[in-house]
N, C-alpha and C positions, 0 to 999 in steps of 0.2 A: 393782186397779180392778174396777168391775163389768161385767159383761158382757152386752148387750145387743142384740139382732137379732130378727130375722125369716125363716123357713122358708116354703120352699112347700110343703103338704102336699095332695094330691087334689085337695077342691074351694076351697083357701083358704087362706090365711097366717095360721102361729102367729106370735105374737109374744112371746119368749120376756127376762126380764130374772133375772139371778142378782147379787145384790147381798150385801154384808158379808161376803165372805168373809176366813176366817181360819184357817189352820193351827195346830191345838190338836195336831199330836203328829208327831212323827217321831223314826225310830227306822232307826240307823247301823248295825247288829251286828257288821260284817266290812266292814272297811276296809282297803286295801294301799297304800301308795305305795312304787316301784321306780325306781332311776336306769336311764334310757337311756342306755347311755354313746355321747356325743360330740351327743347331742338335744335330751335332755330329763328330763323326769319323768311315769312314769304313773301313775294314779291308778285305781283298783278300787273302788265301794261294793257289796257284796252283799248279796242279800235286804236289801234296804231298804224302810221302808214309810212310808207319808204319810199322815194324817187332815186332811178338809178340811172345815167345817161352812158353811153358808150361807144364803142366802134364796134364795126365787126364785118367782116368780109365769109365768104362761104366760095369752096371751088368743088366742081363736079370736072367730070371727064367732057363734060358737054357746055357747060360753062361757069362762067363766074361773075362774081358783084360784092359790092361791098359798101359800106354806108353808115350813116349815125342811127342810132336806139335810143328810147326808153323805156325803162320798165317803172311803173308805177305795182307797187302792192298795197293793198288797203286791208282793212279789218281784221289788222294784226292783234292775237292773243298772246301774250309770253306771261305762264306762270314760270315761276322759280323758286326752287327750295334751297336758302342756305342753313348748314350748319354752325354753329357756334358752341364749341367746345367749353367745357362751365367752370372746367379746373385752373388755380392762379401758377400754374408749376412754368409758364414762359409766356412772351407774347399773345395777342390775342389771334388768333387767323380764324380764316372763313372759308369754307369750304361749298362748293355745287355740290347739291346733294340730288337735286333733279332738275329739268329744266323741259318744258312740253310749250312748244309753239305752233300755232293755227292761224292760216291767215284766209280769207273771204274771195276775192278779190285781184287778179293778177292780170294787167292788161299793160300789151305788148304792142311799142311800132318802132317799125323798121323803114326808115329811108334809105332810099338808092342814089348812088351817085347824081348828080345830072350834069 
């Protein structure tokens, strides 16, 4: 979805909208999953990275601009704790039991019209 708001900055409010976004790349390198015995399963993505491309325009009281982005993030961490229920009384489900991500890395460009 896009994302759209408004900031207070000094003497006045941007108004900021980021639209089309789309992830054009991601990239897994080192993945783990490991039984917890008697819990669950955990889950490990290391140096993970994401490319994200988009629009976005910004307006002040004094002006405005608008132009394509990308955001690149790198050296993504995602642990993840599922649970797995042990008893046979229905179906199996899985459950998030925690989930803690870190990422290194977050570089950002913004073109302007021309």
């Amino acid at each position: 979805p896009d994302l759209t708001g408004h900031e207070k900055f000094g003497l006045g409010n941007v108004k900021y909208n980021i639209s089309r976004i789309h992830v054009t790349a991601v990239e897994l390198p080192s993945a783990s999953i490991s039984l917890l015995p008697g819990s669950g399963i955990k889950l490990v993505i290391g140096n993970a990275s994401l490319t994200i491309d988009m629009n976005w325009s910004i307006r002040t009281w004094m002006f405005k601009d608008s132009g394509r982005g990308t955001v690149h993030i790198s050296k993504v961490l995602v642990t993840a704790i599922f649970s797995t229920p042990l008893d046979n009384t229905g179906p199996t489900s899985i459950s998030l039991t925690s989930c803690r991500t870190t990422s290194g890395d977050v570089d950002i460009k913004l073109n302007g019209k021309t």
